[in-house]
C-alpha positions as CSV (number, residue, x, y, z in Angstrom):
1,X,71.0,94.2,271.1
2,X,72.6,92.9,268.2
3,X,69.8,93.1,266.1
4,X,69.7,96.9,266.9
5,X,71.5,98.8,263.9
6,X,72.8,102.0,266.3
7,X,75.4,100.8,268.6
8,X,75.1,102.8,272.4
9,X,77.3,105.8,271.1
10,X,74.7,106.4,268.7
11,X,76.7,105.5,265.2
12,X,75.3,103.1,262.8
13,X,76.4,99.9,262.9
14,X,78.0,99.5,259.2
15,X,76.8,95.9,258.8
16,X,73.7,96.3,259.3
17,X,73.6,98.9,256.3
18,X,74.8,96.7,254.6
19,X,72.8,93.7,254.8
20,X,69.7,96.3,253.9
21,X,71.1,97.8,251.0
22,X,72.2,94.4,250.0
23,X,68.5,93.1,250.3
24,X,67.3,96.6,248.0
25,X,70.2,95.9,245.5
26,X,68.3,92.1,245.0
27,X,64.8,93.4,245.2
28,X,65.9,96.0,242.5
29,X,67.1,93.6,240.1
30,X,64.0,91.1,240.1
31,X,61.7,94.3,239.2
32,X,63.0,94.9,235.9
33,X,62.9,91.6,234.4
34,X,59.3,91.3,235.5
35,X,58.7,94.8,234.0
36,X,60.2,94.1,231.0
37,X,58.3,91.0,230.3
38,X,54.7,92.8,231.0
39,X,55.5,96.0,228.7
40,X,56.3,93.4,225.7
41,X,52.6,92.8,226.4
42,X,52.2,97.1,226.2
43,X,54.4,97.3,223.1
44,X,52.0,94.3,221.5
45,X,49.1,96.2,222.1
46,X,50.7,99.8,220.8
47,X,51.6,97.9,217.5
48,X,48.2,96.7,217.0
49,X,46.9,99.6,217.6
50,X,48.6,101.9,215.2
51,X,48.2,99.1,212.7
52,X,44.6,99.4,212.9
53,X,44.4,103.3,212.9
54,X,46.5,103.2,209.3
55,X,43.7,100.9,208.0
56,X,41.2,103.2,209.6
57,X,42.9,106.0,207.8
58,X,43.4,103.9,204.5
59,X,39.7,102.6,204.7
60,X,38.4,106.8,205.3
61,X,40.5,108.3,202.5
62,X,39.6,105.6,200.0
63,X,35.7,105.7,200.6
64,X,36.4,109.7,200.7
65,X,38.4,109.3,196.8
66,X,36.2,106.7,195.6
């Protein structure tokens, strides 16, 4: 039974809340760096992108001028 987070009376055991949220406050703070390093990958992508729509743009308006 002392695995059991309800004692007999039926209250929650206050340890064993803790040893959960303690486990979800260390998952929770892997998950960022890891997302962090995959949208630098995003952003890279985003940049290149709108670079080459400008010289998409350029290229169409100077064959449309010239």
């Amino acid at each position: 039974m002392a695995n059991n987070p309800q004692s007999p009376n039926g209250n929650q055991d206050p340890s064993g809340s803790t040893q959960m949220f303690r486990a979800f406050v260390d998952e929770g703070t892997r998950q960022p760096q890891a997302a962090t390093a995959s949208s630098g990958g995003s952003r890279v992508g985003v940049i290149v992108g709108v670079i080459a729509a400008v010289v998409i743009v350029a290229a169409v308006a100077w064959l449309a001028l010239g």
